[in-house]
FIKEGU-978114 format. One line per field, with one value per residue (C-alpha): z, y, x negated; residue number from 1; residue in one letter. Coordinates in nm, 3 decimals, padded with zeros to 5 digits. Last residue first. Example, Ala and Ser with C-alpha at 12.3 -4.5 7.8 and 13.67 -1.06 7.14 Angstrom:
2
z <- [00.714;00.780] $
y <- [-00.106;-00.450] $
x <- [-01.367;-01.230] $
i <- [2;1] $
aa <- [S;A] $
END
This chain:
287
z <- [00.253;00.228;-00.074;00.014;-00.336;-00.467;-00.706;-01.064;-01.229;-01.123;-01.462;-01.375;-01.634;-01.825;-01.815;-01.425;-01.452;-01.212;-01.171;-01.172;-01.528;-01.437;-01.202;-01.382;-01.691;-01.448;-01.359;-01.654;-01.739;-02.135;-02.012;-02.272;-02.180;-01.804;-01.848;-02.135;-02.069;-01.679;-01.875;-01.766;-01.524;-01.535;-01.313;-01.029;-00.771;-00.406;-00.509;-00.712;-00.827;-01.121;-01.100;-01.257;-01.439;-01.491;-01.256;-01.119;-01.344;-01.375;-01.039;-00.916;-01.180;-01.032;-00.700;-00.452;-00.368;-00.328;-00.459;-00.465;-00.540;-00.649;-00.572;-00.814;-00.531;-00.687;-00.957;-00.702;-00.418;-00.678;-00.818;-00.383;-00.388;-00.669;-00.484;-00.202;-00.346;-00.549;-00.248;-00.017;-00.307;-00.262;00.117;00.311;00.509;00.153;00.062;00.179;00.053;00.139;00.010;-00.039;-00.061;-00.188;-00.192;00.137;00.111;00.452;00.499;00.221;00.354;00.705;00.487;00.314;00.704;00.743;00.463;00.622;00.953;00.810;00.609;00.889;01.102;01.396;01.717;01.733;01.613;01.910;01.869;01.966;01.591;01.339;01.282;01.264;01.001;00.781;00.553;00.197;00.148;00.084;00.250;00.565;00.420;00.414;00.720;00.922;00.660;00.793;01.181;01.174;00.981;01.339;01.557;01.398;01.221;01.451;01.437;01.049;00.977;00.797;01.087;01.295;01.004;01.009;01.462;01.386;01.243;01.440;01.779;01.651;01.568;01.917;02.044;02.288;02.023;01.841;01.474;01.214;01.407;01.357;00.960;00.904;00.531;00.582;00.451;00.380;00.395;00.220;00.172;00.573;00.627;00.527;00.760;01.027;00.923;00.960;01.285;01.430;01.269;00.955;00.709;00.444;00.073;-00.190;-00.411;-00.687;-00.556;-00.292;-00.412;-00.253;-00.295;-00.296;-00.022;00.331;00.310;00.636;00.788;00.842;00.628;00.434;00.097;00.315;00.458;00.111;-00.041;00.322;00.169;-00.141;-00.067;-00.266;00.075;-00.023;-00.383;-00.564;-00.750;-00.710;-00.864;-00.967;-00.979;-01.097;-01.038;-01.008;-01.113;-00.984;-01.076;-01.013;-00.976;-00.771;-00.596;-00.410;-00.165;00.087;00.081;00.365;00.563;00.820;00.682;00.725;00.821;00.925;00.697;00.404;00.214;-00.097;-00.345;-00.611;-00.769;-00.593;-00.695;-00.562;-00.704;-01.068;-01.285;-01.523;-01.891;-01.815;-01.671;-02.064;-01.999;-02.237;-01.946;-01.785;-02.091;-02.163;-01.789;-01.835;-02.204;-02.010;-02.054] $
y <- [04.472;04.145;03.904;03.493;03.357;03.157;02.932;02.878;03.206;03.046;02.965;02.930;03.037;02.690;02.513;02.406;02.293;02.309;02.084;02.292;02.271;01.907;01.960;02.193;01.963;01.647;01.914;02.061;01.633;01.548;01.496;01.308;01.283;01.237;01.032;00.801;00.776;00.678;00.420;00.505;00.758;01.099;01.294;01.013;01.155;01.306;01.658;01.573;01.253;01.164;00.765;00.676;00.303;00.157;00.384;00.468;00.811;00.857;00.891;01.071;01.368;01.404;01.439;01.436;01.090;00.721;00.439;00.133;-00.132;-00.490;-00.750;-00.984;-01.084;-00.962;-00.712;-00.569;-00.552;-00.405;-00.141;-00.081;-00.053;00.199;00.408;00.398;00.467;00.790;00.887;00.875;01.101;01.334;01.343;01.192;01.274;01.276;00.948;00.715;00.932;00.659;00.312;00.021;-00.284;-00.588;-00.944;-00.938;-01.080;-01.056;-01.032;-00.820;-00.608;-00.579;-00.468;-00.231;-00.100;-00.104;00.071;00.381;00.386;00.364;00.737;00.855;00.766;00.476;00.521;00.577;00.258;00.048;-00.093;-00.483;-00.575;-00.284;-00.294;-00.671;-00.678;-00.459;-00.227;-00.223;-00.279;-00.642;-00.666;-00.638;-00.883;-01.090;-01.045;-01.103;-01.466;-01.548;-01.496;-01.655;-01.995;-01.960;-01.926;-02.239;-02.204;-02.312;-01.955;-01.935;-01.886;-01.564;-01.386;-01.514;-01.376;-01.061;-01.040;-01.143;-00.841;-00.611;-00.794;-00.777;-00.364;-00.341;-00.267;00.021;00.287;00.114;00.163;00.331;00.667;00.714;00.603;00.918;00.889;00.543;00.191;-00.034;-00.401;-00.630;-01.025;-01.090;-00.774;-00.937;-01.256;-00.983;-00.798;-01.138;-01.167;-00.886;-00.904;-00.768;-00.725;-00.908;-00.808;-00.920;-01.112;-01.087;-01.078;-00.849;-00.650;-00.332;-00.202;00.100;00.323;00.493;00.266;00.151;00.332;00.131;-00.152;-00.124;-00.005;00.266;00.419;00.453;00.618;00.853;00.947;01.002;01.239;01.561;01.774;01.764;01.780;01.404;01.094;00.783;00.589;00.202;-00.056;-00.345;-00.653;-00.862;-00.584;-00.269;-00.226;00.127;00.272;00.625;00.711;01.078;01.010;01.308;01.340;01.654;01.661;01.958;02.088;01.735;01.462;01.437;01.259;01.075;00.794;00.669;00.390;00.367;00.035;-00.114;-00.312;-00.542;-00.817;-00.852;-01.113;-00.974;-00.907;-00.527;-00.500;-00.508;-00.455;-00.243;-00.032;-00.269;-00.276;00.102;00.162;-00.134;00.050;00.348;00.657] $
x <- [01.307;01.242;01.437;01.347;01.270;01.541;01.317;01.449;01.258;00.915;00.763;00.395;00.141;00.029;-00.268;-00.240;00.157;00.393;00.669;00.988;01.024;01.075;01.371;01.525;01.558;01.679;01.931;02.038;02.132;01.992;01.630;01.375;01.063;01.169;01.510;01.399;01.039;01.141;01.410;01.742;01.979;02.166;02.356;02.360;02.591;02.566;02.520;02.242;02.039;01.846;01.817;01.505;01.370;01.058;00.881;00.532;00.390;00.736;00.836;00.554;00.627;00.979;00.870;01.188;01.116;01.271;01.124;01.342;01.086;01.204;01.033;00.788;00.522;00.191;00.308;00.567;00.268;00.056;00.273;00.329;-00.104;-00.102;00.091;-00.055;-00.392;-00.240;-00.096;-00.429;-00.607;-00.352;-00.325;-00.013;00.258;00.495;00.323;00.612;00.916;01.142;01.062;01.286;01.140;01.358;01.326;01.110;00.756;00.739;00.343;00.321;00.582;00.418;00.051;00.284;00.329;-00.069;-00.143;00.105;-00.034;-00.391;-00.348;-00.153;-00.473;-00.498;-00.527;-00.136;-00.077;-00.244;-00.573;-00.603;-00.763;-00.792;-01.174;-01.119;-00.878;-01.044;-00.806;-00.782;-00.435;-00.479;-00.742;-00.500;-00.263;-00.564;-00.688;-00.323;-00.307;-00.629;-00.554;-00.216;-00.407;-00.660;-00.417;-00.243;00.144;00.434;00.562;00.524;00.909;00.893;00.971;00.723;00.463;00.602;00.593;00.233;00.146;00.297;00.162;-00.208;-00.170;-00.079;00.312;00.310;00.403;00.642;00.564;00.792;00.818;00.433;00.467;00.692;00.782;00.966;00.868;01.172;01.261;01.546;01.546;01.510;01.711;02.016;01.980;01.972;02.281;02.404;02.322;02.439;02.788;02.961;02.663;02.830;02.703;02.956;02.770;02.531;02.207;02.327;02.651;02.743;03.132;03.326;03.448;03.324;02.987;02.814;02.540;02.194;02.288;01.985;02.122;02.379;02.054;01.886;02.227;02.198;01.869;01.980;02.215;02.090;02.023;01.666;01.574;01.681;01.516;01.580;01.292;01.319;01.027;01.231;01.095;01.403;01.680;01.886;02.219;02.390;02.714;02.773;03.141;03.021;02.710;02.703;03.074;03.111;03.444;03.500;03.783;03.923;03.730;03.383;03.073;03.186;02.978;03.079;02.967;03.197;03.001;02.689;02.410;02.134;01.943;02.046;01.903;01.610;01.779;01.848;01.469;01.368;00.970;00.821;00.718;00.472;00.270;00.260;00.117;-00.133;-00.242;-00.294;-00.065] $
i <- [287;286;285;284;283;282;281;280;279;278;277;276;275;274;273;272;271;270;269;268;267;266;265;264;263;262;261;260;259;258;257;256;255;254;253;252;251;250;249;248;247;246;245;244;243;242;241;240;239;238;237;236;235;234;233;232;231;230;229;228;227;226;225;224;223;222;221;220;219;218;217;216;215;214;213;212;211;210;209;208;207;206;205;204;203;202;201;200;199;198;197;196;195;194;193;192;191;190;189;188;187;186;185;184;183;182;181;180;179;178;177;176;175;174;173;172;171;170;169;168;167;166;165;164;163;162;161;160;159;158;157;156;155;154;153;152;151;150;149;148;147;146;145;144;143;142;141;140;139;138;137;136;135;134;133;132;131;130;129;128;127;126;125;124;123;122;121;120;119;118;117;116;115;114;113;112;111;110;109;108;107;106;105;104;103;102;101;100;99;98;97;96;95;94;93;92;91;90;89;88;87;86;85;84;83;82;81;80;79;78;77;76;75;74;73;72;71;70;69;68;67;66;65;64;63;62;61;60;59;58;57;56;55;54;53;52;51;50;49;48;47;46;45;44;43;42;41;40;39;38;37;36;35;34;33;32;31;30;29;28;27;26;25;24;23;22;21;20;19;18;17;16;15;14;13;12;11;10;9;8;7;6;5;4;3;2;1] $
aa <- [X;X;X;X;X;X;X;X;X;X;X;X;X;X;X;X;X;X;X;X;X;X;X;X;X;X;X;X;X;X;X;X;X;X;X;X;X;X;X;X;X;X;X;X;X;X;X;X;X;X;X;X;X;X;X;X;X;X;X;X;X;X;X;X;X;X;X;X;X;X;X;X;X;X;X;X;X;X;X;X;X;X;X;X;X;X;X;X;X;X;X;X;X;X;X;X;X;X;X;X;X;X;X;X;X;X;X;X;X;X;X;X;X;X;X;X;X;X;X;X;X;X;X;X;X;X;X;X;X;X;X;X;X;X;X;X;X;X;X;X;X;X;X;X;X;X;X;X;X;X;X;X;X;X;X;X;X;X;X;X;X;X;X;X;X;X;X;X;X;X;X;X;X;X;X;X;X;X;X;X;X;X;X;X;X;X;X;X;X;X;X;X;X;X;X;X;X;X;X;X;X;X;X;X;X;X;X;X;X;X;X;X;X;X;X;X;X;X;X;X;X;X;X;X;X;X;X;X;X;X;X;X;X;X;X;X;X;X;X;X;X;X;X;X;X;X;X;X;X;X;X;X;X;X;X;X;X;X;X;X;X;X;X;X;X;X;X;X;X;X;X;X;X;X;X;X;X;X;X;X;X;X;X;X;X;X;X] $
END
């Protein structure tokens, strides 16, 4: 671990003001026979400039958790807190107002992006948002090419091209390059690098660690990669069956597993210098 990497996590997050949280969080799908609790009564508190990491195989519930945090599908019981109050997302525009301090990037960057909008109109539509309407052509211009430098991307190369002519790789710069234009309070981020090459995650990575360094928001990373969220956390959320097994510092929780699960989980990382242990995976029997 670099000297950076050791820096950022001796930071005490639990003394940072609180910025979202929930307590008995549920969602239930159906009723009856039929019911399925994909997110079964979990706390949490996540803090200013926390990079946090839910972590979770498919089917675990965190993305429905995700979904609930940005108002996409309301909560069967319990309670969500933004920045310390009740969170009301009761009308239109209030869900509105809540998505000014809350943004996400999703693993699919082509279903993020409307497909007849230009790469011009995306931009700008961030900086209307964030109240810069009345700002010059030329101001609009410089803040579009830095948020594009930002994510190492050229402005001008990208200028009056639609999404789609652009690669996955670009697709998925280009939607941090939205959050840096929003500077939302929160970013949550679903599996963002899953569509993407190694060398591409590692960059993207890198560049959301910047975008919390550089604007102080918290990250809600979510992933099913155990070893990505400790090489980027603060803080993990181990999460199975709909409820947090175990939680803490990333050292904590991945050096240190107490949950079978979290233990599982990293076992299940493999690992070039040893011989690969693979008496956890349900191979498919043929006959």
């Amino acid at each position: 671990m670099s000297e950076m990497e050791k820096a950022r996590r001796s930071v005490d997050f639990a003394d940072k003001p609180l910025c979202l949280s929930g307590r008995g969080v549920t969602k239930v799908f159906g009723i009856g026979d039929k019911k399925t609790v994909a997110v079964d009564h979990v706390d949490f508190d996540f803090h200013e400039g926390e990079f946090v990491s839910i972590v979770g195989e498919s089917g675990s519930g965190k993305t429905t958790l995700s979904k609930m945090l940005l108002g996409l599908l309301g909560q069967s019981e319990g309670q969500i807190l933004f920045q310390g109050k009740p969170r009301d997302i009761s009308s239109g525009r209030k869900k509105k107002e809540y998505w000014k301090g809350i943004q996400a990037i999703f693993q699919d960057p082509f279903s993020s992006f409307n497909t007849f909008q230009k790469v011009d109109a995306v931009l700008l539509d961030c900086i209307n948002m964030r109240g810069g309407k009345g700002l010059s052509k030329q101001d609009k211009y410089d803040m579009m090419t830095e948020a594009c430098n930002f994510v190492n991307l050229k402005f001008a190369e990208l200028t009056n091209k639609y999404p789609f002519e652009l690669s996955g790789g670009q697709m998925q710069r280009l939607m941090i390059a939205r959050i840096f234009l929003l500077k939302p309070k929160i970013l949550l981020a679903d599996e963002p690098t899953s569509m993407v090459d190694a060398c591409s995650r590692a960059t993207i990575l890198d560049m959301l660690l910047n975008l919390r360094d550089e604007t102080g928001m918290t990250v809600i990373f979510i992933t099913h990669d155990i070893g990505l969220a400790y090489y980027i956390s603060d803080t993990v959320y181990i999460m199975e069956h709909g409820k947090f097994v175990e939680y803490g510092k990333a050292d904590e929780v991945i050096l240190q597993p107490k949950a079978p699960y979290t233990k599982r989980l990293i076992s299940d990382v493999p690992k070039i210098h040893e011989e690969w242990d693979l008496s956890t995976v349900d191979l498919l029997k043929t006959e």
